[in-house]
C-alpha positions in Angstrom: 16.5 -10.9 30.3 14.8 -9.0 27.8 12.1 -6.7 27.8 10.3 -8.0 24.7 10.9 -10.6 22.2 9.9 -10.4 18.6 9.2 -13.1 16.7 10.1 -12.4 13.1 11.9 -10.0 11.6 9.7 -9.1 9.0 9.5 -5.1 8.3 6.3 -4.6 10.9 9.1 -6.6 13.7 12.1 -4.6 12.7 10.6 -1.1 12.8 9.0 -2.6 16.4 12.2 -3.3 17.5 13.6 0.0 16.6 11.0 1.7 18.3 11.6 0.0 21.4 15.1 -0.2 21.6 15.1 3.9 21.1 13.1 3.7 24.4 15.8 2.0 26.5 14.0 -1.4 26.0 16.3 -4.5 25.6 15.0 -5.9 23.0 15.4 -9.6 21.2 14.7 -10.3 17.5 13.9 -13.5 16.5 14.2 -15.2 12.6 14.5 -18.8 11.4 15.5 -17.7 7.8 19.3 -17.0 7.1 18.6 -13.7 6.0 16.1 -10.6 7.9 13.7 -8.5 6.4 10.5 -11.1 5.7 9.5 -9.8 2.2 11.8 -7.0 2.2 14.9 -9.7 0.6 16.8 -9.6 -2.6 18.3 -12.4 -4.2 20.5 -12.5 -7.3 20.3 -14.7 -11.2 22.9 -15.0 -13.3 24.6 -12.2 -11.8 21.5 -9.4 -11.5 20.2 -8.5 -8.7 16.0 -9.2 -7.6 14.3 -6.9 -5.1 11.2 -9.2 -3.6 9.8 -6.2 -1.8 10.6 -2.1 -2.1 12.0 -1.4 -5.2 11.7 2.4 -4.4 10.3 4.7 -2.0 9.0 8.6 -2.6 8.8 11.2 0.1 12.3 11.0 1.7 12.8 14.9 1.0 13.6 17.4 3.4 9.9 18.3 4.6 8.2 15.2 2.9 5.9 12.8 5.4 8.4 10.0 5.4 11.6 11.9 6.0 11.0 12.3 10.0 10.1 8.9 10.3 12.8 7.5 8.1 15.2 9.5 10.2 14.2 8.6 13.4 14.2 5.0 12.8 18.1 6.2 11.2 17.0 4.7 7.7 18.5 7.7 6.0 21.9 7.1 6.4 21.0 4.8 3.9 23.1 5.0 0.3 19.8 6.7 -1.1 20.1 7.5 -4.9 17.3 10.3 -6.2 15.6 8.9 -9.4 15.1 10.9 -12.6 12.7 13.6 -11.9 11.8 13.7 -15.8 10.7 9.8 -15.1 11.0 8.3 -12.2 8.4 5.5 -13.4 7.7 4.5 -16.8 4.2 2.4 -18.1 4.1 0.7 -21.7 0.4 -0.1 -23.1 1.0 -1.8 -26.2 3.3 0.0 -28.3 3.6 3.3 -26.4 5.3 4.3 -23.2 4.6 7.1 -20.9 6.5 8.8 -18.4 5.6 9.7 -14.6 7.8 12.9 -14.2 8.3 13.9 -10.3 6.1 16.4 -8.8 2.6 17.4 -9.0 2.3 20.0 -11.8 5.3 18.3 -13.6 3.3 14.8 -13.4 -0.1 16.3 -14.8 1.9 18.4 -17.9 4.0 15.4 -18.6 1.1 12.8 -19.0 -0.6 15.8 -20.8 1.8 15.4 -23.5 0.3 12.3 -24.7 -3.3 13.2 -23.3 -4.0 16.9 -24.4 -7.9 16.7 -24.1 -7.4 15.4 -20.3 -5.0 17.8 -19.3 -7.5 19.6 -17.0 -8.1 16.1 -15.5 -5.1 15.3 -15.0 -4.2 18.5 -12.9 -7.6 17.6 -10.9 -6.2 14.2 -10.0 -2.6 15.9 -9.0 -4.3 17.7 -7.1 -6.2 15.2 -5.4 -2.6 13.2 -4.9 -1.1 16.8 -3.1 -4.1 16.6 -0.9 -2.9 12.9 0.1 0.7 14.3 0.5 -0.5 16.9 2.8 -3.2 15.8 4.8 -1.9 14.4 8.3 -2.2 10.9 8.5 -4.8 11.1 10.9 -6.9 13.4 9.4 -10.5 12.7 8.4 -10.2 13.5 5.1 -7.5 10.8 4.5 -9.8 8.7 5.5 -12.7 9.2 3.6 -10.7 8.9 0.3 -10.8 5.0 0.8 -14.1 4.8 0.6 -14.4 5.4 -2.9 -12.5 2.4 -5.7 -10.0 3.4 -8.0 -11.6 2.6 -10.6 -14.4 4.5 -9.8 -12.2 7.4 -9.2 -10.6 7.2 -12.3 -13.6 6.0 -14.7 -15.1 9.0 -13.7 -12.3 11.5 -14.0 -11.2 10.4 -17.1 -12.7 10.1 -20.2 -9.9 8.3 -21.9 -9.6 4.5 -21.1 -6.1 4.5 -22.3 -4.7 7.0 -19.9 -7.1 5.2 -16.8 -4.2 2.0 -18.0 -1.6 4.3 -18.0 -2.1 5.9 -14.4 -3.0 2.0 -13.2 -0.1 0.8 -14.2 1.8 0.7 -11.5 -0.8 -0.2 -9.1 -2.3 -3.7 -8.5 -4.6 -3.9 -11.7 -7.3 -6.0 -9.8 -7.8 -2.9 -7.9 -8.4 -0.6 -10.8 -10.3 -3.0 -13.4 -13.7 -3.8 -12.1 -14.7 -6.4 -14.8 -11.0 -8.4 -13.8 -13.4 -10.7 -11.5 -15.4 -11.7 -14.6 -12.6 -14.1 -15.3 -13.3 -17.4 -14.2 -9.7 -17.9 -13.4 -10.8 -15.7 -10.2 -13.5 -17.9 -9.0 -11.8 -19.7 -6.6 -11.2 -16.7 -4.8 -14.6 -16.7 -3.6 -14.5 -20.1 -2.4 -14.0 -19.1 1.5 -17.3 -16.9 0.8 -19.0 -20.5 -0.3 -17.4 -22.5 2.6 -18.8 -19.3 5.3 -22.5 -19.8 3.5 -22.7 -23.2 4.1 -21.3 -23.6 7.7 -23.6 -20.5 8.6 -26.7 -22.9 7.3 -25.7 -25.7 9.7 -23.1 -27.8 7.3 -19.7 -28.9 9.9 -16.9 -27.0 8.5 -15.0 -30.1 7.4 -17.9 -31.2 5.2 -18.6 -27.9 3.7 -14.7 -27.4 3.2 -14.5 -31.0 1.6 -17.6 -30.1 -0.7 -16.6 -26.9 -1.9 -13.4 -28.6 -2.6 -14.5 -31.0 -4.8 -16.9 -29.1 -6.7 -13.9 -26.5 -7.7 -12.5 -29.8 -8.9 -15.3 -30.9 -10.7 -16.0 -27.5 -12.5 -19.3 -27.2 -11.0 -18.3 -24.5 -8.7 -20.3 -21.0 -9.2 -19.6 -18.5 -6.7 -21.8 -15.9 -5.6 -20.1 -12.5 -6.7 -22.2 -10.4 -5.2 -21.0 -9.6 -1.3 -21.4 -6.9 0.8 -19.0 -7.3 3.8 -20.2 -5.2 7.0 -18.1 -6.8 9.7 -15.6 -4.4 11.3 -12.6 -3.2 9.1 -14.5 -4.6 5.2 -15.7 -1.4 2.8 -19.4 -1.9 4.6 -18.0 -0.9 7.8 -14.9 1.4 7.5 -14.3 2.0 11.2 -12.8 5.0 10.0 -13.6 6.7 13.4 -11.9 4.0 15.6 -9.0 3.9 12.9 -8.6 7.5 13.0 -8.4 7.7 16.7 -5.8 4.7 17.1 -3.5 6.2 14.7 -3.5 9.8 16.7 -2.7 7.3 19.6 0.2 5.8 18.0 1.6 9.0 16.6 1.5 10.6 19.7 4.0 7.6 21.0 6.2 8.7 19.0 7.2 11.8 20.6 8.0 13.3 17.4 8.4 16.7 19.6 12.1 15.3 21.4 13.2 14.7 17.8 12.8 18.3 17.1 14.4 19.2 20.1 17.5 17.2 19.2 17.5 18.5 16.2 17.4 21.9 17.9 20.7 21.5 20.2 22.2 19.8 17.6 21.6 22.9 15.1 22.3 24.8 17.9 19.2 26.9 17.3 
C-alpha cells in the first residue's frame, strides 16, 4: 500500500515525491516513458549531448536562495561544475558578442564595457536583480515586480535598443519585444480568444471551433489584439495577495527550521 501515487515523473512529481518520502510517506512514482524527468531529458546526435530542459542553474552558493532547497531535496551531491565568472552567458547581435560576467557589480561594469553611456543604468538594473535575489519569496515586493513587462522595464531604463537585445537575449524574446505580435505568423495564437467570443454570443462550441478553423484556413482570419484578461491569476487580476499567502503556506511546510537543526548536531555547534 502506498500513501500517495504520482502520476508522472515530470520535475513538479519528482520534487513531490521527495518531499513526501522525507516525511515517512511511502511513496509511488508513476511514468510511461523509458526515461524520468518529463522535460528535464537529454538525448544525444552524432555523438553530442542535447539538454531538452536546464542547461544551467544560478544560486547554488553557500547562502544563495536555491542552495537550502537544493540540499534538502539532496540535489547537491550532484557533480556540479561552477561556470566562468568572467562569462557565464554570452549574447551575439549581429556581429558583436557580449559577455554576462557573474555577480552584480561585475555584470553592470562588464556590459558597461560595450555600453559606457548606460553604465549608470545598468548598475540601476543590477540593482534591481539583487533586490530579486534578496527579497524572500514571499515578500510583497517580489510580487509587485510582475506587474510591470520587460519590455517596459527595459525600454524605459535604457536608452540604447541594442543593449535592451543584449540583456533579452537570453530570455524568451516574445516577452521582451512588444511589436513581435505584429507578425501575422502569431495570429493564430489568438484564435482561442475568437472561439471564447463567439460561444459567449450564443454560437455551440463545435460550430464556432469549426468556423474559426476554417477561416484561419481561408486567410480570412483577423483576430482581435486588444484583450484585457481579468479572470483570476491573468495581468488584470494578479491575485498577488492570495499567491503571496499560499506560498508563506507552502514554505512553512517545509520546516526549513529541522534542517538547520541537523545541520547544527551535525556541525556539532
Amino acid at each position: 500500500m502506498y500513501d500517495a501515487v504520482i502520476i508522472g515523473s515530470g520535475l513538479g512529481g519528482l520534487v513531490c515525491g521527495a518531499l513526501l518520502a522525507k516525511a515517512g510517506k511511502n511513496v509511488l512514482v508513476l511514468e510511461r516513458q523509458q526515461q524520468l524527468g518529463g522535460c528535464m531529458q537529454s538525448y544525444k546526435r552524432r555523438g553530442l549531448s542535447f539538454d531538452t530542459g536546464l542547461h544551467y542553474i544560478g544560486g547554488l552558493g553557500e547562502g544563495q536562495r536555491l542552495h537550502r532547497a537544493f540540499s534538502f531535496l539532496g540535489l547537491m551531491q550532484l557533480p556540479w561544475h561552477r561556470l566562468d565568472a568572467e562569462g557565464f552567458d554570452y549574447v551575439t547581435v549581429g556581429e558583436r558578442t557580449f559577455r554576462f560576467a557573474e555577480g552584480f557589480e561585475q555584470f553592470a561594469d562588464a556590459l558597461a564595457e560595450d555600453f559606457p553611456q548606460q553604465r549608470a543604468a545598468l548598475r540601476k538594473y543590477a540593482q534591481l536583480l539583487q533586490k530579486v535575489e534578496e527579497s524572500p519569496l514571499e515578500s510583497q515586493d517580489m510580487y509587485s515586480m510582475f506587474g510591470q513587462s520587460a519590455y517596459d522595464y527595459l525600454s524605459e531604463t535604457f536608452s540604447d535598443p541594442l543593449l535592451v537585445n543584449v540583456l533579452a537575449g537570453t530570455a524568451l524574446k516574445m516577452e521582451v519585444r512588444r511589436d513581435i505580435l505584429d507578425n501575422p505568423m502569431y495570429d493564430a495564437i489568438f484564435s482561442v480568444e475568437e472561439v471564447n467570443r463567439l460561444t459567449t454570443e450564443g454560437m455551440p462550441f463545435r460550430d464556432a471551433y469549426k468556423k474559426v478553423g476554417l477561416d484561419i484556413e481561408a486567410g480570412n482570419f483577423t483576430p482581435n489584439k486588444n484583450i484585457h484578461h481579468t479572470h483570476e491569476g491573468s495581468i488584470g487580476n494578479l491575485c498577488n495577495d492570495r499567491i503571496a499567502a499560499l506560498m508563506q503556506q507552502t514554505l512553512d511546510g517545509f520546516h526549513f527550521e529541522r534542517v538547520d537543526e541537523a545541520e547544527r548536531r551535525l556541525l556539532g555547534k
